[in-house]
N, C-alpha and C positions, 0 to 999 in steps of 0.2 A: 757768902764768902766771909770767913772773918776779918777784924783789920790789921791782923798780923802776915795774912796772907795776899794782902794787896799789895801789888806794885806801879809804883809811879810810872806812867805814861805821859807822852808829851801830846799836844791837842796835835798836832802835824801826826803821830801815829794814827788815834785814833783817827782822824779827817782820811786817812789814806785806807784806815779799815773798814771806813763808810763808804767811801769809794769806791772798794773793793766787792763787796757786797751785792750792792744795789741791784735792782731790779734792771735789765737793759731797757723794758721799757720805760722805768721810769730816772731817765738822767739826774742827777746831783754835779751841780758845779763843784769846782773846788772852791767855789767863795759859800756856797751855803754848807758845804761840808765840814768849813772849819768851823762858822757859828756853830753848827750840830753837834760839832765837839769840844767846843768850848762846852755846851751846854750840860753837854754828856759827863765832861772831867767835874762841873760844879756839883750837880746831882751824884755821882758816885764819890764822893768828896765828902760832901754835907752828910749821906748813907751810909759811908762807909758799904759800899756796894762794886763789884768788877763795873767798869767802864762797859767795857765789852759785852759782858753781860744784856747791859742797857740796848748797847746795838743792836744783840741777837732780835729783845723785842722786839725793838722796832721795826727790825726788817720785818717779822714775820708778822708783826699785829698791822703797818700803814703801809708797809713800802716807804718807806721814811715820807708819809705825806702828812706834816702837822695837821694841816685841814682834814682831816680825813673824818670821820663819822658812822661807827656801823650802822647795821643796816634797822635795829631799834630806835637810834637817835638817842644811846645811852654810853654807847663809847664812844671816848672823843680825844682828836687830836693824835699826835706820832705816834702814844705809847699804849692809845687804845681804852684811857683810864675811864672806868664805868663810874659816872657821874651819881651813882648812889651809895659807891665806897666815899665819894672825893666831898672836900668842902667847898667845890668849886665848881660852875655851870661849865657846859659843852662849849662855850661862846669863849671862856677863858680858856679850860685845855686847849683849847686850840694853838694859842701859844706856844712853840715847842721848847722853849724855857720851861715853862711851868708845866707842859707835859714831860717832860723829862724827869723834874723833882718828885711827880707825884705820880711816877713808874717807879724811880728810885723808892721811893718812901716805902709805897706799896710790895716790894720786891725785900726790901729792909726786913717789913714787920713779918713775911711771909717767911723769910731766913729765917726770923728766929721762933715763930710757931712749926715750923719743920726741924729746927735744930737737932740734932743728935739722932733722926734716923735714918735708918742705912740709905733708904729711897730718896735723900735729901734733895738731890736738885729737881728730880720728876716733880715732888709731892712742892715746892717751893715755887716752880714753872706753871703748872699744871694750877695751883691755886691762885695763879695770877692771873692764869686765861680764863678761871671762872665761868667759861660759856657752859649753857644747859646739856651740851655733851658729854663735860666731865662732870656736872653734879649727877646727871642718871648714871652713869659708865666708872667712877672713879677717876683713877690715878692708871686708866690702861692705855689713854691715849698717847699720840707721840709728839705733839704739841711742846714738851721739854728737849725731844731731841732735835727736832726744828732751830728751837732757841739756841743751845748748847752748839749746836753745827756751825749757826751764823755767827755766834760769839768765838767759835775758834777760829772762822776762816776770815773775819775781818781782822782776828789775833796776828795771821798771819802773814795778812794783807793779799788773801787768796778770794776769788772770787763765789767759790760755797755751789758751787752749778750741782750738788747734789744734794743739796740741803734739804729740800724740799720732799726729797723722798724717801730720807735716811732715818731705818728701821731696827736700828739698835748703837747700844755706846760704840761698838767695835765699831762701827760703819762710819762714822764720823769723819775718820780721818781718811777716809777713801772720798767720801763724799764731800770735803772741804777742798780737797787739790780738782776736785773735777771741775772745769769751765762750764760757764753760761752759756744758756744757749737763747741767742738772739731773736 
C-alpha cells in the first residue's frame, strides 16, 4: 500500500480487529490484543505498511501465536518470518514486537519489488509466504486471498468464518460477514 493511501487507526480498532478474527480455538484477551496492536500500529508505522494487512498475516501464518514455529524450525514467531530472510534467530522472532517489524519490513520490500503490476497484492502475499508450494506452482495459489479476507474482516471488525476458503477477490466480501464456527 502506499503512504498516501494509509489511514490512521487507533490501537482500540485494530485490538478489536484481532479479536475479531481469531481463531475460536485459540482465545486472545483483550489485554494481549491491545499489546498486538500497539505492536501492529509501530510496525505499519515504521513500513509505511496497512496495519490490517499485518493482521491478515498473522492470522493465517500463527493464529496470532508469537511462539509459534513451522514445522522446519525456520519460521518463527506471529508473522511466521523465515529466519534465513531475517537478521535475527527464531529464539528472537519469537517476540511478537520484533516479529511484527520484520513482517512489516518483509511485506514493505515485497510492495515495492511487485509495485506497478496489475497482480500486485497475490504477487506481494504470495512472495511473502515463500513456502516450496509457490516457488514450484507460482503466483496460482490462494494464500493472498486468505490474507486479503482476514485483513478486510478484522477492517471490519467481522469475524472472517469464511476466510479460509475464499476462492476469488469477489468472494471476500461474502466470506468476511460469514461467522466462525466453533
Amino acid at each position: 500500500m502506499t503512504p498516501a493511501l494509509l489511514v490512521l487507526v487507533s490501537t482500540t480498532q485494530l485490538a478489536a480487529g484481532i479479536q475479531a478474527v481469531h481463531d475460536p480455538w485459540v482465545p486472545i484477551g483483550t489485554e494481549r490484543a491491545q499489546k498486538y496492536a500497539a505492536a501492529v500500529e509501530a510496525a505499519a508505522a515504521r513500513y509505511q505498511v496497512d496495519p490490517f494487512e499485518l493482521i491478515g498475516v498473522a492470522r493465517v501464518e500463527s493464529l496470532f501465536r508469537a511462539r509459534d514455529v513451522g514445522p522446519d524450525g525456520k519460521d518463527c514467531g506471529i508473522m511466521q518470518t523465515r529466519t534465513t530472510v531475517s537478521r535475527y534467530s527464531c529464539r528472537r522472532l519469537k517476540n511478537y514486537r520484533l516479529g511484527f517489524l520484520e513482517g512489516a519490513r518483509e511485506l514493505s520490500a515485497f510492495g515495492k519489488s511487485c509495485f506497478g503490476r496489475a497482480d500486485f497484492d497475490r504477487c506481494r502475499f504470495n512472495r511473502y509466504n515463500g513456502g516450496i508450494r509457490y516457488v514450484r506452482h507460482g503466483f496460482h495459489g490462494r494464500y493472498w486471498l486468505r490474507v486479503m479476507c482476514f485483513a478486510e474482516a478484522a477492517r471490519a471488525g467481522e469475524a472472517g468464518g469464511g476466510c479460509r476458503e475464499v476462492k476469488s477477490r469477489r468472494g471476500i466480501a461474502r466470506a468476511v460477514t460469514r461467522p466462525s464456527r466453533a
